[in-house]
C-alpha positions in Angstrom: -51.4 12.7 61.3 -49.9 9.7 59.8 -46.2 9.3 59.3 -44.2 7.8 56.8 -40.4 6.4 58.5 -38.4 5.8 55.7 -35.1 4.1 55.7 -32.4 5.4 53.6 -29.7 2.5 53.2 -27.2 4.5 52.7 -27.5 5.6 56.6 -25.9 2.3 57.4 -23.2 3.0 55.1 -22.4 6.4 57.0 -23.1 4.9 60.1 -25.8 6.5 61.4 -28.0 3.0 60.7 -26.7 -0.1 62.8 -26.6 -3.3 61.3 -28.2 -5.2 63.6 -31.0 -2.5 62.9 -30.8 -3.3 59.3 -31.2 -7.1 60.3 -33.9 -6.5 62.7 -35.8 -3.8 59.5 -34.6 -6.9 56.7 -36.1 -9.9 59.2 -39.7 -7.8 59.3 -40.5 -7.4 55.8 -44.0 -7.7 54.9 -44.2 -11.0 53.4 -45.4 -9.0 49.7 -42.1 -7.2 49.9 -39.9 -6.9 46.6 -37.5 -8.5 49.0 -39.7 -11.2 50.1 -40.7 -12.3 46.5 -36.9 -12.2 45.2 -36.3 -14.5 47.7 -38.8 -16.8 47.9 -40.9 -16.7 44.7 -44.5 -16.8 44.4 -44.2 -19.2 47.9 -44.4 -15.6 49.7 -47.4 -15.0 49.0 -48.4 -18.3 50.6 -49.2 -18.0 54.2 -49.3 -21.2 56.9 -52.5 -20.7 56.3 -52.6 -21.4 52.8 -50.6 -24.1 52.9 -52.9 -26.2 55.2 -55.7 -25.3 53.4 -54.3 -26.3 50.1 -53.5 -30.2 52.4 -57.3 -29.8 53.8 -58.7 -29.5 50.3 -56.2 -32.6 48.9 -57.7 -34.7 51.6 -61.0 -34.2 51.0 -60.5 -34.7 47.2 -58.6 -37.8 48.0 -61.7 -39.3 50.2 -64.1 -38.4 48.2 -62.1 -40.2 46.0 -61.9 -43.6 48.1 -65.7 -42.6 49.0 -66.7 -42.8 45.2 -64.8 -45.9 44.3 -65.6 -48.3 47.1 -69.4 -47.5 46.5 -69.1 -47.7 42.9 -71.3 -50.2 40.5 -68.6 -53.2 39.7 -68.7 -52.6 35.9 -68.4 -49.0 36.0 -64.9 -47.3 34.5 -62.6 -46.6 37.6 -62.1 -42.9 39.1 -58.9 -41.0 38.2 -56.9 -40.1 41.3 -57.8 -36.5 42.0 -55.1 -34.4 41.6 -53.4 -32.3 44.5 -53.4 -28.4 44.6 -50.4 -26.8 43.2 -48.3 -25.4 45.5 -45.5 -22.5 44.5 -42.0 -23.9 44.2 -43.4 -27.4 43.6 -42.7 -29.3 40.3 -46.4 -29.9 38.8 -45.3 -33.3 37.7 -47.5 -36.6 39.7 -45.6 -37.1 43.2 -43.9 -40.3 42.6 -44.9 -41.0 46.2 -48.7 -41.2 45.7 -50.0 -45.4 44.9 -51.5 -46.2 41.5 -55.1 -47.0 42.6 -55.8 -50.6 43.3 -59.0 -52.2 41.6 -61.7 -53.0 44.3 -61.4 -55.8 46.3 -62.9 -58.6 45.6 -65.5 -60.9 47.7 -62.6 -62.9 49.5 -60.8 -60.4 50.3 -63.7 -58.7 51.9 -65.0 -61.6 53.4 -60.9 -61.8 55.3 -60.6 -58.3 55.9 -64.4 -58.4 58.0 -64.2 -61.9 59.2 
């Protein structure tokens, strides 16, 4: 037979709840808690997981990217930066970190860069 443990909170108010209980019960939410979400935003329902998934899938993009445009015909239109995978909490404006991308080389520099 299953269970169901509920916490009243006003238990801690008459004492008969510690609050290093509470802590301990406040600490372990599940990460889909009302509690969790008021807190953190739509960035609790992102796991570790999630997060390096979202960078795996960026860096794919982005040298698939570099792929595409080093192998491309010379007087073909150039690529568009692909762009990275919203993440909750982050602004969805261009990172200002991220280069403008550089036309392709031409034979000279090549011929320095291999030489």
């Amino acid at each position: 037979m299953l269970r169901h443990y509920g916490v009243d909170l006003l238990d801690w108010h008459r004492g008969l709840l510690s609050s290093r209980r509470l802590s301990v019960l406040l600490q372990h939410l599940p990460r889909d808690s009302a509690t969790a979400r008021e807190l953190h935003g739509e960035a609790a329902d992102w796991s570790v997981t999630d997060y390096l998934l979202a960078t795996v899938v960026d860096q794919l993009a982005e040298a698939n990217w570099m792929f595409a445009t080093v192998n491309r015909d010379e007087d073909a239109e150039s690529i568009d930066f692909p762009e990275p995978v919203p993440r909750p909490g982050a602004d969805h404006e261009e990172p200002a970190a991220r280069p403008a991308p550089r036309q392709q080389p031409s034979a000279l520099e090549l011929a320095q860069f291999f030489g």
